[in-house]
N, C-alpha and C positions, 0 to 999 in steps of 0.2 A: 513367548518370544515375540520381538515386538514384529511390525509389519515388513516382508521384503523389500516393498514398494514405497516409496518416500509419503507419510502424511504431508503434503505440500504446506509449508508457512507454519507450520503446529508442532515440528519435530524439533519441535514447537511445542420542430421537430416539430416540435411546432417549432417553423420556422418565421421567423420574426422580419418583420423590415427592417432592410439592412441601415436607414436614418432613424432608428426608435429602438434606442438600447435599454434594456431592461433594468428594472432596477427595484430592487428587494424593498418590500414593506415590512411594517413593525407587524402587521396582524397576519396569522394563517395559519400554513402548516407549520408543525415545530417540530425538530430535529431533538432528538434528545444529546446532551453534551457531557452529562456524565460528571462525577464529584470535581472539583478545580477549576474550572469554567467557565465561563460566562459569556451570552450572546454579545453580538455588538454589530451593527450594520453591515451590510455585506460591501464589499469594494472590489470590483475586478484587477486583476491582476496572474500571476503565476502562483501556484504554490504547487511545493514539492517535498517529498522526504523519502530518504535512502535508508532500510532497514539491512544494517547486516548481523549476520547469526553466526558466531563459533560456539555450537554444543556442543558437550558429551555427556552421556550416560550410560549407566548399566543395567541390565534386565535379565535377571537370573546368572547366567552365564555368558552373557552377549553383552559387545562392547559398541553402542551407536555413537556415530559423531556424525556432525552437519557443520559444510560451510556454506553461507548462502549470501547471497546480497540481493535484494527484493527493490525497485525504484519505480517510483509513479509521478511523473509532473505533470501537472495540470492548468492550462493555459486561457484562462478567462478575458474575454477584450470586451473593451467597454462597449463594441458593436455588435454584441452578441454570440461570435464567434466564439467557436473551442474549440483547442487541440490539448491531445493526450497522448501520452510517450510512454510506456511501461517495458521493463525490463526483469528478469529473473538468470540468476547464475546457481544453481544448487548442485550438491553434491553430499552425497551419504553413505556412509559403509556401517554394514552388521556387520560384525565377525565374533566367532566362537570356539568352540572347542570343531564342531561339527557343520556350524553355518555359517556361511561367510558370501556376502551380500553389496551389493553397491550400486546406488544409480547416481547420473547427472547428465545434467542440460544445461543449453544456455538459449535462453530467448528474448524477443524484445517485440514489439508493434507498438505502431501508429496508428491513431484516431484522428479523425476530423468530424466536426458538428455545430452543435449549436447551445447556449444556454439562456433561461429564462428562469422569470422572479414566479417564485410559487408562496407567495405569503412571505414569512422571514427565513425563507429556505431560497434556496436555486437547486435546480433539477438539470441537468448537465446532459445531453443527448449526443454522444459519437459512434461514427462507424469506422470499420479497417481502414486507412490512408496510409500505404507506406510512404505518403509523400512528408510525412510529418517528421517521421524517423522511419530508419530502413527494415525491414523487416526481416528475422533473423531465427532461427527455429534448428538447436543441434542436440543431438540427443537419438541413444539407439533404438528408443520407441516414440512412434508419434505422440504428442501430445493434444491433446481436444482443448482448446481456446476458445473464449469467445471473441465474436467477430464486430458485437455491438457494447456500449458498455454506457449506464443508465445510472446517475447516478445524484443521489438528493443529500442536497450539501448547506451547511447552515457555518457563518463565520465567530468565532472563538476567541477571547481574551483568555489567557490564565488568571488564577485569582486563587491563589496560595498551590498550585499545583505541584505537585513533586519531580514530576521531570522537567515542567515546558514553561520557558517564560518569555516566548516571545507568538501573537496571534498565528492561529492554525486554522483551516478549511474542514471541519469532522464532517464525511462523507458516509454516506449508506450505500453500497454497492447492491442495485437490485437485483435477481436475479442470481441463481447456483454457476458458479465457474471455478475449477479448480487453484486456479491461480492466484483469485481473491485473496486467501487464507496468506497469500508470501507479504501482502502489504497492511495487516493487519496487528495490531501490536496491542492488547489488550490495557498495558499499564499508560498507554497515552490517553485513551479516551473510553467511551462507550465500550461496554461486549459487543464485537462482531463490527465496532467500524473503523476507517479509516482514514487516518488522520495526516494530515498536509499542510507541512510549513510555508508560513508565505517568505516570500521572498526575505531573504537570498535560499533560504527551505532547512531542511531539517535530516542531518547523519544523525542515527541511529547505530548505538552495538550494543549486542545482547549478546551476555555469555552466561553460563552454568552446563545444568542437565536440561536435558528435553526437557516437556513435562510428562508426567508419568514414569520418569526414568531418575537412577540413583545414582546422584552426581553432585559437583559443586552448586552453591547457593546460586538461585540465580540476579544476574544484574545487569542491570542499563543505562546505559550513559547517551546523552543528549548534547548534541552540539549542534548550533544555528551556523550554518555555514553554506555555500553554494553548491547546487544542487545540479548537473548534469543531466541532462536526457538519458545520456550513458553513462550514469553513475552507480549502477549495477555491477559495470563489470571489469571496477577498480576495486582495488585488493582492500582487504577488510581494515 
């Protein structure tokens, strides 16, 4: 029987002077990008993308479905500054002969910070700021969030890619937080990161079975279009 509890996304500073804005070099650390790809200089700017989820599958006797809408913008100024807006909307029910099961929430926070050039990567450093976007947290159980979010980003051209044809941000989110996993989409980039359209950003639908679960094939459609702070918690 699969889990009560929702698998979250898978069901499924240094601070700089403010006249000396950073700016990415060809040599250092390297981000990996994954098969379709290809580096390309970094340029500040926004980049975003909204992932939504209609699941369903089966597990033995038990019928799971997931609706979710997952959104991450990230806001790069050419003075080093950053702000970050994330939102999640999820909702899930088991049901069976015997089990019958359902969580959801809706959340959202704001970051504010700072970023800098780390070789051909940038390293993105924010803390909680509900001044960025308001902060929003519903749901019968608390959820545990992080309050900081760290993260080393390297800029993207497509080059024969299957989803994506317009340049993306592929970020490494460091550090364990459950929420990670809802802005994650493995067919856009790398295992385990996450990937951010530039501007105007990137809707995202995914639909089939979970994985691990016995359902329609799954698939993903990609459209460049603009992208909301609060585009979480517009209908799929």
């Amino acid at each position: 029987m699969p889990p009560a509890r929702p698998s979250p996304g898978t069901t499924d500073a240094q601070a700089l002077a403010a006249d000396a804005a950073p700016v990415a070099t060809p040599t250092g650390a390297t981000i990996e990008l994954g098969a379709g790809l290809r580096g390309v200089p970094f340029v500040p700017g926004r980049y975003a993308t909204v992932i939504h989820r209609d699941l369903s599958g089966t597990h033995a006797r038990q019928l799971v479905r997931e609706t979710s809408a997952a959104s991450l913008a990230l806001t790069l100024a050419d003075d080093g500054t950053a702000q970050a807006c994330r939102g999640w909307r999820y909702a899930m029910t088991n049901d069976g002969p015997r089990v019958h099961t359902d969580d959801q929430f809706r959340e959202q926070a704001g970051f504010a910070g700072r970023w800098r050039a780390d070789g051909d990567a940038v390293v993105v450093d924010v803390t909680a700021d509900a001044a960025v976007c308001p902060t929003l947290a519903e749901g019968r159980l608390p959820q545990a969030r992080a309050t900081t979010l760290t993260l080393r980003c390297a800029l993207a051209a497509p080059a024969g890619h299957p989803h994506l044809t317009t340049p993306v941000l592929v970020c490494r989110w460091e550090g364990a937080s459950p929420e990670r996993d809802a802005h994650v989409l493995d067919e856009l980039g790398p295992a385990g990161a996450i990937v951010l359209g530039a501007a105007p950003g990137l809707r995202v639908t995914v639909t089939g079975a979970p994985p691990r679960l016995v359902g329609a094939p799954r698939a993903i459609a990609v459209v460049s279009e603009a992208v909301g702070d609060d585009a979480w918690a517009a209908g799929g």
